[in-house]
CHARMM internal coordinates of N, CA and C (Angstrom, degrees):
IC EDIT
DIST 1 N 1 CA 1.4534
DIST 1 CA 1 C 1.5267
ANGL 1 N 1 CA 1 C 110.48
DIST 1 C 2 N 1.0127
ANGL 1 CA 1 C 2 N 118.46
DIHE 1 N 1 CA 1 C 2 N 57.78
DIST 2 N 2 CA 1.6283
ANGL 1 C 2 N 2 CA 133.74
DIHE 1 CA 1 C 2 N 2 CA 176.66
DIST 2 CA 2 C 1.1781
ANGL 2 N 2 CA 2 C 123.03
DIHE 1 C 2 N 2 CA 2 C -62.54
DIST 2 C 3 N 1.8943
ANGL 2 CA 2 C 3 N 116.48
DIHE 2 N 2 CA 2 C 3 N -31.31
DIST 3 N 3 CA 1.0792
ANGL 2 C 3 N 3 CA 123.30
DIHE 2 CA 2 C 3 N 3 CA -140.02
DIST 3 CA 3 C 1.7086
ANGL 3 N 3 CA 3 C 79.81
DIHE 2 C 3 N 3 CA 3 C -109.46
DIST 3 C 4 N 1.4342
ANGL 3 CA 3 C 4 N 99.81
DIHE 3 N 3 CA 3 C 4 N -175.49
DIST 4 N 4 CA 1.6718
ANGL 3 C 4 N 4 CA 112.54
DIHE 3 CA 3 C 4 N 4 CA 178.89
DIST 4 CA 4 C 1.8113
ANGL 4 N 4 CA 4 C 109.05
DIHE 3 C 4 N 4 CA 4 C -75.80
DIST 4 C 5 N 1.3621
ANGL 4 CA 4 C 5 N 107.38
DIHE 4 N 4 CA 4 C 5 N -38.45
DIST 5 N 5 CA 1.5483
ANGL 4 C 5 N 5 CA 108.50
DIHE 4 CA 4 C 5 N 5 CA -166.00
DIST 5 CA 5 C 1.6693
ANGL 5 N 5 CA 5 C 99.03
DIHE 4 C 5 N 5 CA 5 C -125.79
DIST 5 C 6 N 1.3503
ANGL 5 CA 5 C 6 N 120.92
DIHE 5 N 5 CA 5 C 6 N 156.22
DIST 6 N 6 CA 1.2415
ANGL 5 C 6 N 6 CA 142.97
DIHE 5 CA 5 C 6 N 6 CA 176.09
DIST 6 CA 6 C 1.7553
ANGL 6 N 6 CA 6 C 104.80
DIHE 5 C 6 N 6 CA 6 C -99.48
DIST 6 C 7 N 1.6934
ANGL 6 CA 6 C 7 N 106.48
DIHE 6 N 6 CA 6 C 7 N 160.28
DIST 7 N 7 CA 1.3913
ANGL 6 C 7 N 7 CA 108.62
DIHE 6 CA 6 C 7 N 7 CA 148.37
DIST 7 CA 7 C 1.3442
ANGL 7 N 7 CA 7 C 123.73
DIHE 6 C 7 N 7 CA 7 C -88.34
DIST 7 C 8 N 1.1174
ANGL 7 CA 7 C 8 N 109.89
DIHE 7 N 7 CA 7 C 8 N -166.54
DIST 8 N 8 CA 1.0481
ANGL 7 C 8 N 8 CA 125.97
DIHE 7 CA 7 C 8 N 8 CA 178.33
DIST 8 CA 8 C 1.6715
ANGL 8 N 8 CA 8 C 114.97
DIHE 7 C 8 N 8 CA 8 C -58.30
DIST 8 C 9 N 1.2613
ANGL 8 CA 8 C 9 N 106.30
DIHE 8 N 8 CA 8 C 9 N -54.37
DIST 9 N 9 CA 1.4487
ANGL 8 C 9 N 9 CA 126.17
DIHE 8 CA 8 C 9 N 9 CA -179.21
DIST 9 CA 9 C 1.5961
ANGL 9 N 9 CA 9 C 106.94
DIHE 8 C 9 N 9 CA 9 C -72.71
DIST 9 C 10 N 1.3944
ANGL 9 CA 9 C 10 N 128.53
DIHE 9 N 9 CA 9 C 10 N -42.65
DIST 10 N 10 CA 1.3927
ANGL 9 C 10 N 10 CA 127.06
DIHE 9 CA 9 C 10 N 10 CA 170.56
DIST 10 CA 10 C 1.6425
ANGL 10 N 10 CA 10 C 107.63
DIHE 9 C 10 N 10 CA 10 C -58.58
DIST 10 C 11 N 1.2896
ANGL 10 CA 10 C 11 N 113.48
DIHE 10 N 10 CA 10 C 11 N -48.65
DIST 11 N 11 CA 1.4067
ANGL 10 C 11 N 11 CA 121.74
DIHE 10 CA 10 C 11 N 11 CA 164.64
DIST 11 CA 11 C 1.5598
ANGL 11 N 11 CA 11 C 116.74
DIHE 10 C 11 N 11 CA 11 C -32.57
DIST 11 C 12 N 1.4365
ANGL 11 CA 11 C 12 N 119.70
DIHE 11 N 11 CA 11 C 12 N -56.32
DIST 12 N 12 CA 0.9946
ANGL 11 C 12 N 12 CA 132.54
DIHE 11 CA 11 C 12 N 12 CA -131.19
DIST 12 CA 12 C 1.6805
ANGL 12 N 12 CA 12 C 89.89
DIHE 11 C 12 N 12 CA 12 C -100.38
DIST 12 C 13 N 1.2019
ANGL 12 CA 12 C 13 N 105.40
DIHE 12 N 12 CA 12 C 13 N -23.74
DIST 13 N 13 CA 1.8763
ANGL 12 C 13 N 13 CA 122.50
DIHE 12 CA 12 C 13 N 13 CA -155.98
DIST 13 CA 13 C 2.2165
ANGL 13 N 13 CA 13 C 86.91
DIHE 12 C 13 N 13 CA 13 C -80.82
DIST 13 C 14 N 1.3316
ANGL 13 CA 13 C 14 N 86.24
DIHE 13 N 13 CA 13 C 14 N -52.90
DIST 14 N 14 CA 1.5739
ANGL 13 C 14 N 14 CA 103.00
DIHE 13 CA 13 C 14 N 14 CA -164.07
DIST 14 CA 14 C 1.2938
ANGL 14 N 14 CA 14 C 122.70
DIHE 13 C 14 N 14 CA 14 C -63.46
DIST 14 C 15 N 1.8499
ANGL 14 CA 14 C 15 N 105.53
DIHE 14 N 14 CA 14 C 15 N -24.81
DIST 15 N 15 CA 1.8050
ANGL 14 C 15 N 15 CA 105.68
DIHE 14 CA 14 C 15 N 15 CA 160.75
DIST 15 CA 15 C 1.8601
ANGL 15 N 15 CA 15 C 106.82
DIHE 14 C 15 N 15 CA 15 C -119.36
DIST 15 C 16 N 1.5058
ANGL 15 CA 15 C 16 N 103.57
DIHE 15 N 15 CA 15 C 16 N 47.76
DIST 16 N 16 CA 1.4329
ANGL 15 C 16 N 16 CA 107.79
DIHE 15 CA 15 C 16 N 16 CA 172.45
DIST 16 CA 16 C 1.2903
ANGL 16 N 16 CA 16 C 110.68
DIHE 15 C 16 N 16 CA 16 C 26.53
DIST 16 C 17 N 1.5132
ANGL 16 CA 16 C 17 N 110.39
DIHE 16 N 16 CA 16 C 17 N 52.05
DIST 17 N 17 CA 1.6014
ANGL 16 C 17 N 17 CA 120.20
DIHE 16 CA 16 C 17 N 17 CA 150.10
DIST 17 CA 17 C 1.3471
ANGL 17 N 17 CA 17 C 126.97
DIHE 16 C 17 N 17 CA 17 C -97.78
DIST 17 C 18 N 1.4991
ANGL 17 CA 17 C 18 N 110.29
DIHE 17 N 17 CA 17 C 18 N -160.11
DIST 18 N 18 CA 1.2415
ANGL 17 C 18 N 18 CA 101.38
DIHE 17 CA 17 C 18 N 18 CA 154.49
DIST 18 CA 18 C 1.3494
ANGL 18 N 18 CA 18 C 127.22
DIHE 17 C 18 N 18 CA 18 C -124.15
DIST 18 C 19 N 1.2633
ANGL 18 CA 18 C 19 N 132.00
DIHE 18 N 18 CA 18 C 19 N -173.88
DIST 19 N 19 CA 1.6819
ANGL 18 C 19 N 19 CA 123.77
DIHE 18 CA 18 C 19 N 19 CA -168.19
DIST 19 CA 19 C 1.7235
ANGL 19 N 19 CA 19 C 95.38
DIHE 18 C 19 N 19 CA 19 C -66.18
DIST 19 C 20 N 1.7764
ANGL 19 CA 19 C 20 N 103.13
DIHE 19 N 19 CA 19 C 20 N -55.88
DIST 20 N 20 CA 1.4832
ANGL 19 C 20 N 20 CA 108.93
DIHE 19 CA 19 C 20 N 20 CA -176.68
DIST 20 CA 20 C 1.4740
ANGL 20 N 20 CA 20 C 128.03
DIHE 19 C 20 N 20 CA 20 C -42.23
DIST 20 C 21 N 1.6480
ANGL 20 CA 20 C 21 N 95.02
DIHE 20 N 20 CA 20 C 21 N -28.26
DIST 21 N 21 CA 1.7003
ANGL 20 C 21 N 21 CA 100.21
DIHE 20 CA 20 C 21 N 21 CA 175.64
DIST 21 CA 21 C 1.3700
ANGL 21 N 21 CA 21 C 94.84
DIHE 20 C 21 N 21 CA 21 C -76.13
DIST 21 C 22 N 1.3159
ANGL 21 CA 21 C 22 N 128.10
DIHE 21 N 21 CA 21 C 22 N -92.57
DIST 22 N 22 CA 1.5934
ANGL 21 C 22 N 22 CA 116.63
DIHE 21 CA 21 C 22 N 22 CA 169.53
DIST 22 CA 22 C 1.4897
ANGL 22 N 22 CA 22 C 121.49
DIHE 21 C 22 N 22 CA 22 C 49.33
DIST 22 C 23 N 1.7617
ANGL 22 CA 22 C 23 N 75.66
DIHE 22 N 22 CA 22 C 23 N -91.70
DIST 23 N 23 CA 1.6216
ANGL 22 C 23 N 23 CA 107.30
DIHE 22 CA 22 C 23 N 23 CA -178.14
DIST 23 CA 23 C 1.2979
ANGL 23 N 23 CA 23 C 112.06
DIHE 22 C 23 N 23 CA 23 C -30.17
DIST 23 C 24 N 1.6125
ANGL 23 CA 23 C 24 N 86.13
DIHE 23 N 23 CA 23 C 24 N -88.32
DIST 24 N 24 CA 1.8133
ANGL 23 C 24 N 24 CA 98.82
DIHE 23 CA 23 C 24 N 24 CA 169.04
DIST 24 CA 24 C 1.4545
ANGL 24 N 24 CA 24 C 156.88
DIHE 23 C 24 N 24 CA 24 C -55.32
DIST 24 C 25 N 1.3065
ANGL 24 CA 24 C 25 N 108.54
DIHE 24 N 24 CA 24 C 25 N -31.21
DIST 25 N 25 CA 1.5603
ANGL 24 C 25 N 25 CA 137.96
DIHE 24 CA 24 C 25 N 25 CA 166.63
DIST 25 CA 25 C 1.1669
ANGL 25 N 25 CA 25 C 125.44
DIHE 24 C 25 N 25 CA 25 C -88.45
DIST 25 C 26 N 1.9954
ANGL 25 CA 25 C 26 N 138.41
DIHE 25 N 25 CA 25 C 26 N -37.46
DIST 26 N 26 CA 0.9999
ANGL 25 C 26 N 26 CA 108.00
DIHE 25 CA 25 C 26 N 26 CA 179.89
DIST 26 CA 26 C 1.2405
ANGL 26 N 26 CA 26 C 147.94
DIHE 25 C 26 N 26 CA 26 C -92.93
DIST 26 C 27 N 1.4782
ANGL 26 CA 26 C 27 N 88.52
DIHE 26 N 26 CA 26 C 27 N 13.04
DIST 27 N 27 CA 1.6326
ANGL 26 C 27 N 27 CA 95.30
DIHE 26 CA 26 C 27 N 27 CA 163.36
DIST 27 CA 27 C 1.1391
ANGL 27 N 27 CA 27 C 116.40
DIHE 26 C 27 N 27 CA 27 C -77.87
DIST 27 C 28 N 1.6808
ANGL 27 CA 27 C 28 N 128.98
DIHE 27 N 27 CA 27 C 28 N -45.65
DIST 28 N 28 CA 1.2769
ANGL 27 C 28 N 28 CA 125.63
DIHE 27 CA 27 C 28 N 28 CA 166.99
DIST 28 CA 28 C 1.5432
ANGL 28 N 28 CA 28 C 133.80
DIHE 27 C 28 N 28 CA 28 C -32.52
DIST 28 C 29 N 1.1224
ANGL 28 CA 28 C 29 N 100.66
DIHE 28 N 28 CA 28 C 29 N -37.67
DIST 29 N 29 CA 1.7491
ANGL 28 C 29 N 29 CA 122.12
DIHE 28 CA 28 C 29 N 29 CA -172.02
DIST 29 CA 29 C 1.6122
ANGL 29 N 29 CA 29 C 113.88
DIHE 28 C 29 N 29 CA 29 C -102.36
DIST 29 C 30 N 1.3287
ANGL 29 CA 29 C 30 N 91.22
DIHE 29 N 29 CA 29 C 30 N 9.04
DIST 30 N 30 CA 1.5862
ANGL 29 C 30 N 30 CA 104.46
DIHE 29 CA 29 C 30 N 30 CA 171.04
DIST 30 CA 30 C 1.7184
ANGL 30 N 30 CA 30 C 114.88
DIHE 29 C 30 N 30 CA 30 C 75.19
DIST 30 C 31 N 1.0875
ANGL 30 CA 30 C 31 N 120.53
DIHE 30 N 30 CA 30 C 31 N 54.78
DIST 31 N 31 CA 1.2501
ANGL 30 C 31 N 31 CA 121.84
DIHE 30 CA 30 C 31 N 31 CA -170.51
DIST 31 CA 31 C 1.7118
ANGL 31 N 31 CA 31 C 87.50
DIHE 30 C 31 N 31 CA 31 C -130.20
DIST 31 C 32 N 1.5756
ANGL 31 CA 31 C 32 N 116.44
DIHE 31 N 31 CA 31 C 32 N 125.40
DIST 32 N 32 CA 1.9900
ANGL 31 C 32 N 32 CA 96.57
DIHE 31 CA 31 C 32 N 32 CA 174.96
DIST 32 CA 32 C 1.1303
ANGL 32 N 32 CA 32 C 96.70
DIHE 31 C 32 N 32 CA 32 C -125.74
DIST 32 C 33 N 1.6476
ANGL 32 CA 32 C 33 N 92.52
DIHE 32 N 32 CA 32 C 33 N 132.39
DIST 33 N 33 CA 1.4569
ANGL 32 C 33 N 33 CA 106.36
DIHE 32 CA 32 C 33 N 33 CA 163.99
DIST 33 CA 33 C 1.5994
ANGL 33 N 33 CA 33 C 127.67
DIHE 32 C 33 N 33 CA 33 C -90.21
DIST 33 C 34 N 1.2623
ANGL 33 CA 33 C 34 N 102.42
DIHE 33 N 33 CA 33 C 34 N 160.40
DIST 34 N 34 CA 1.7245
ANGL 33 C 34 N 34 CA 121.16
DIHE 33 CA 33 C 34 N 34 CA -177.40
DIST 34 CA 34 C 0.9658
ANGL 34 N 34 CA 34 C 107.43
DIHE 33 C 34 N 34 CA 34 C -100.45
DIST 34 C 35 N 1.7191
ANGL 34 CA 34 C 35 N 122.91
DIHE 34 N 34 CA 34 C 35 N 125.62
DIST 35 N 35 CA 1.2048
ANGL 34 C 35 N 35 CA 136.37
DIHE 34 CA 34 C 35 N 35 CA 156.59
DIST 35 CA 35 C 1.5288
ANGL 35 N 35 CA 35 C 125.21
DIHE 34 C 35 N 35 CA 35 C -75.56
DIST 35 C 36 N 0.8704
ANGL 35 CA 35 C 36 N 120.10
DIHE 35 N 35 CA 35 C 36 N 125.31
DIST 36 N 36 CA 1.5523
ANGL 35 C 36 N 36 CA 141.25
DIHE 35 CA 35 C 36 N 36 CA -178.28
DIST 36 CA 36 C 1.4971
ANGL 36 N 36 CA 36 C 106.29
DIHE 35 C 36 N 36 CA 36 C -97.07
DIST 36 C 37 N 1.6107
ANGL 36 CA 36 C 37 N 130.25
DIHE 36 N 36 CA 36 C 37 N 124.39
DIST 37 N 37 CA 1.5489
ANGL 36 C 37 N 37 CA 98.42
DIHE 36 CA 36 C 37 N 37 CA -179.24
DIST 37 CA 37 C 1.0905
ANGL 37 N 37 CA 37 C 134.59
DIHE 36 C 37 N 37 CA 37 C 76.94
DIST 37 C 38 N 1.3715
ANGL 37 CA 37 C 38 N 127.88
DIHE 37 N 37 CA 37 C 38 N 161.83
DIST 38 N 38 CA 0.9663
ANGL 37 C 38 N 38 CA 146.44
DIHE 37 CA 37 C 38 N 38 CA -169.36
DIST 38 CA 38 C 1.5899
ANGL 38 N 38 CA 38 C 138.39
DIHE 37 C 38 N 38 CA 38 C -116.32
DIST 38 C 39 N 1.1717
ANGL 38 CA 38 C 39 N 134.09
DIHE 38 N 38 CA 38 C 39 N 131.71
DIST 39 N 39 CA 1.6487
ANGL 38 C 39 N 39 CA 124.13
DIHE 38 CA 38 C 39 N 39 CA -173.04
DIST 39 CA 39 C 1.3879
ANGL 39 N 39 CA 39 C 120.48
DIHE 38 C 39 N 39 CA 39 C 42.20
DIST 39 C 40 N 1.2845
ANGL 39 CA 39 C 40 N 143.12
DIHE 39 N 39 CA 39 C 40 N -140.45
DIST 40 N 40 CA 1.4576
ANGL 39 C 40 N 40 CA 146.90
DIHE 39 CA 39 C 40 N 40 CA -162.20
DIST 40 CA 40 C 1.9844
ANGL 40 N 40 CA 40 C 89.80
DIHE 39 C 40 N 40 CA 40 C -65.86
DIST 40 C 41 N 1.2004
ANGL 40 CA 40 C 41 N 136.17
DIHE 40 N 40 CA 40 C 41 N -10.37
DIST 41 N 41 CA 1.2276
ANGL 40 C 41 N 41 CA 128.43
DIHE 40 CA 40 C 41 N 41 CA -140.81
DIST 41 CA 41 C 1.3726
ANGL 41 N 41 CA 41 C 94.92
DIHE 40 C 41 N 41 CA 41 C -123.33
DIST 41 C 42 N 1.1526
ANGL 41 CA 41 C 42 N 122.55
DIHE 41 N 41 CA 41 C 42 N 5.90
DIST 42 N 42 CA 1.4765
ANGL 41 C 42 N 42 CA 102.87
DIHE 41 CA 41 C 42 N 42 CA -177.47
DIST 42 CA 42 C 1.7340
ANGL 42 N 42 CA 42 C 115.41
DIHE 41 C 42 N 42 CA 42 C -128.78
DIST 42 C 43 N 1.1879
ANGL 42 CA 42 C 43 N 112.19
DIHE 42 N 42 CA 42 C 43 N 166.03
DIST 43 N 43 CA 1.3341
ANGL 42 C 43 N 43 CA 100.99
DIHE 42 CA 42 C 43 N 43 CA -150.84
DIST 43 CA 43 C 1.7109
ANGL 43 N 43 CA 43 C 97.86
DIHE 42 C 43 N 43 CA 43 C -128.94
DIST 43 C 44 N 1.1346
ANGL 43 CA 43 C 44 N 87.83
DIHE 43 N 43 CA 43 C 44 N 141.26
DIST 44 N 44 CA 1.9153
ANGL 43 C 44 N 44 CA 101.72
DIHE 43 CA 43 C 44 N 44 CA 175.36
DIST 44 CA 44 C 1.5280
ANGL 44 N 44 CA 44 C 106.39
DIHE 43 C 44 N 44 CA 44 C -83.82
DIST 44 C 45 N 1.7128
ANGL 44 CA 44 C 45 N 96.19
DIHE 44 N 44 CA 44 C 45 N 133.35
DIST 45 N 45 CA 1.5745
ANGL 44 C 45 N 45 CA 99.43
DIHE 44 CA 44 C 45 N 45 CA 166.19
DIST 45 CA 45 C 1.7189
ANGL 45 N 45 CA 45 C 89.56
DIHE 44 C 45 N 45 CA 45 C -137.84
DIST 45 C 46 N 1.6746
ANGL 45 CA 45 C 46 N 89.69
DIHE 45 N 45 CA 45 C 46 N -176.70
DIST 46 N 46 CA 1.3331
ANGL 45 C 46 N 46 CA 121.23
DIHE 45 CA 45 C 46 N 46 CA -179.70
DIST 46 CA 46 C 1.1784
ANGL 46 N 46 CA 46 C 106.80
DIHE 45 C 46 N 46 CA 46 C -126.42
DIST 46 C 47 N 1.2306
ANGL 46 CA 46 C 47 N 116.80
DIHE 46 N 46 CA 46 C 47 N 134.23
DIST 47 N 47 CA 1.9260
ANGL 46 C 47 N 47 CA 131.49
DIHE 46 CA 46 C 47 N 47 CA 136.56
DIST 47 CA 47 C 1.3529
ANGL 47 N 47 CA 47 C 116.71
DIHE 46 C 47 N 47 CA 47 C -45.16
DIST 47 C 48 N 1.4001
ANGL 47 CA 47 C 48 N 105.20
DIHE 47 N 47 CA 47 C 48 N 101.24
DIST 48 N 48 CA 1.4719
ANGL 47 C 48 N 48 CA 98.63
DIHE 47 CA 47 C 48 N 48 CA 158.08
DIST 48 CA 48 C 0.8137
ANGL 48 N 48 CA 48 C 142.08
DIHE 47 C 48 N 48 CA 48 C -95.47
DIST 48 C 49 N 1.6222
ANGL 48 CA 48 C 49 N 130.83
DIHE 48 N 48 CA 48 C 49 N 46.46
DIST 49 N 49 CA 1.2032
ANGL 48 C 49 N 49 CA 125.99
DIHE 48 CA 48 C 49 N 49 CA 117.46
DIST 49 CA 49 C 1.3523
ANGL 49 N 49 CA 49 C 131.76
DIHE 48 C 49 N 49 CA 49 C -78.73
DIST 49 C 50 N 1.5162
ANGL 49 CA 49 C 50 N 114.10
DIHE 49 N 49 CA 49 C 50 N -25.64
DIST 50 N 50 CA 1.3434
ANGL 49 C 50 N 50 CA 124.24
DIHE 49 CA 49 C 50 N 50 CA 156.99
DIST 50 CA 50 C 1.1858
ANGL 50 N 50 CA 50 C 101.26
DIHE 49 C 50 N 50 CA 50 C -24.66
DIST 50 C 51 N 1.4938
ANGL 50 CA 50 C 51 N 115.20
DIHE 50 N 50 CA 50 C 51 N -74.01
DIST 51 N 51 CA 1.6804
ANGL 50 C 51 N 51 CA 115.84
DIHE 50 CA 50 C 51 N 51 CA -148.86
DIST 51 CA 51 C 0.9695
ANGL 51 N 51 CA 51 C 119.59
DIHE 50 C 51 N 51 CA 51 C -76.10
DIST 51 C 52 N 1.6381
ANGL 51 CA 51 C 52 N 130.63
DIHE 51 N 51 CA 51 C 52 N -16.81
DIST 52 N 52 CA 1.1732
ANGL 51 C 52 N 52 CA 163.17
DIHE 51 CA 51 C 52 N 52 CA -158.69
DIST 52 CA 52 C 1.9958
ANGL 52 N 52 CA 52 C 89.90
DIHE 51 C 52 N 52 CA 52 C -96.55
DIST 52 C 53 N 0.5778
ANGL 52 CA 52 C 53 N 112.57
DIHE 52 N 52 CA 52 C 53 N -77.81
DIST 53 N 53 CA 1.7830
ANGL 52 C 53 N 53 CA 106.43
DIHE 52 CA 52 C 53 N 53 CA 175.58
DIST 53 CA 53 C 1.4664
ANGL 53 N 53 CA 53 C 113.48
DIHE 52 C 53 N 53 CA 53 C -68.10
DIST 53 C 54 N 1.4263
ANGL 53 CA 53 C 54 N 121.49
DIHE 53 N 53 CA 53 C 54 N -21.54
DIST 54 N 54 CA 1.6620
ANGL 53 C 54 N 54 CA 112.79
DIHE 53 CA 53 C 54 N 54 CA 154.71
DIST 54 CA 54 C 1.3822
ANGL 54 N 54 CA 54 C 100.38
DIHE 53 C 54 N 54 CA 54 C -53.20
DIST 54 C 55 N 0.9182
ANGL 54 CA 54 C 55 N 108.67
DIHE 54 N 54 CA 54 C 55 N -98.21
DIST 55 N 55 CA 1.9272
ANGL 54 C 55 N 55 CA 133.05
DIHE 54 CA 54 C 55 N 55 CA -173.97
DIST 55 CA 55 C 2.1432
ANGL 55 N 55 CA 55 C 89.16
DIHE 54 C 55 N 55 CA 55 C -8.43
DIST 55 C 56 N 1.3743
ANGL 55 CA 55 C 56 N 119.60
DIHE 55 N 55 CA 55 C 56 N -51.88
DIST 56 N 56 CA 1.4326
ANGL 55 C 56 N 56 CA 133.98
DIHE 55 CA 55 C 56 N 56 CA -156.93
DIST 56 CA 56 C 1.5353
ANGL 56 N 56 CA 56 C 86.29
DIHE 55 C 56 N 56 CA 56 C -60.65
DIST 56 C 57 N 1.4767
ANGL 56 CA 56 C 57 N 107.53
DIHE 56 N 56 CA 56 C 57 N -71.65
DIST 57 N 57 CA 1.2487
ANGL 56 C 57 N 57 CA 137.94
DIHE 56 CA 56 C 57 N 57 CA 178.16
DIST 57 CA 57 C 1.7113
ANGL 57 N 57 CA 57 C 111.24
DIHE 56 C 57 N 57 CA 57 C -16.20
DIST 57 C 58 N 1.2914
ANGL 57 CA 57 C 58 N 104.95
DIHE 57 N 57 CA 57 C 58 N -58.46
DIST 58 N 58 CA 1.3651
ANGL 57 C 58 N 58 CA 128.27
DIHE 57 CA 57 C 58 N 58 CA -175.62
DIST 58 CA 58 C 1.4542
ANGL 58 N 58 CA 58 C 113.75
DIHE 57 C 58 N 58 CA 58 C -68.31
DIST 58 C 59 N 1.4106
ANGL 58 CA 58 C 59 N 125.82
DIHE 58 N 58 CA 58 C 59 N -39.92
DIST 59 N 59 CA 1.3015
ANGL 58 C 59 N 59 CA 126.59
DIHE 58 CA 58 C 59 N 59 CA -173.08
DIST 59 CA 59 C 1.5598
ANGL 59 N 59 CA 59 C 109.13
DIHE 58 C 59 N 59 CA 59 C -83.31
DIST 59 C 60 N 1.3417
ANGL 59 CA 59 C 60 N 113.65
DIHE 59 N 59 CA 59 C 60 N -30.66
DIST 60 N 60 CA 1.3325
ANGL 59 C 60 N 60 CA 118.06
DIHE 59 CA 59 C 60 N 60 CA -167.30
DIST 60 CA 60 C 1.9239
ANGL 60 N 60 CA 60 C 91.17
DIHE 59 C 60 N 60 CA 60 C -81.90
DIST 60 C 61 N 1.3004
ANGL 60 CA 60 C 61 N 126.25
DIHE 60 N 60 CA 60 C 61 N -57.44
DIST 61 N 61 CA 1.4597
ANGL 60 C 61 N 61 CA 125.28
DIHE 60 CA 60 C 61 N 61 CA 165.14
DIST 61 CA 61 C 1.6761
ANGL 61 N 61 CA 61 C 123.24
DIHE 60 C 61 N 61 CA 61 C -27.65
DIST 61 C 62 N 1.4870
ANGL 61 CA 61 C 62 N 98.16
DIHE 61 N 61 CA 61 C 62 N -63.54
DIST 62 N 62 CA 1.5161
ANGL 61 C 62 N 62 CA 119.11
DIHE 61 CA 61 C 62 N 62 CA -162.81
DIST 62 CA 62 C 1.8369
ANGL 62 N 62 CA 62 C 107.81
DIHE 61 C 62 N 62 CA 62 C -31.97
DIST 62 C 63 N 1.5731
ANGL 62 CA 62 C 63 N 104.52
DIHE 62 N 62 CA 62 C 63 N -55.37
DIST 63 N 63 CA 1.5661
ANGL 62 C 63 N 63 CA 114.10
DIHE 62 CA 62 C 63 N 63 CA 168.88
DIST 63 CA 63 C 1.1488
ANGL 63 N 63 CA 63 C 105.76
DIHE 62 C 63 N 63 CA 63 C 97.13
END
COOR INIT
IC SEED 1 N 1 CA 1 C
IC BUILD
């Protein structure tokens, strides 16, 4: 994870989910993804630091 943003699947690897949750959930749960592209062609990533202070976010909450 070198780069600034993750995929979907690096995403998904890094809070032992799955891609499908991803998909569906992390916008809900406050995680926002970046679109890359356009229509069928473009691809969702994450900030990782975003996710990295979600994930933070979560443990210090959880209780």
């Amino acid at each position: 994870m070198s780069s600034q943003f993750m995929t979907v699947k690096e995403t998904a690897e890094y809070l032992n989910m799955s891609a499908q949750w991803v998909y569906r959930e992390a916008a809900k749960v406050g995680l926002v993804p970046y679109r890359f592209g356009r229509g069928q062609n473009a691809k969702l990533q994450f900030k990782v630091a975003e996710v990295q202070a979600w994930v933070k976010q979560q443990r210090t909450s959880g209780g």
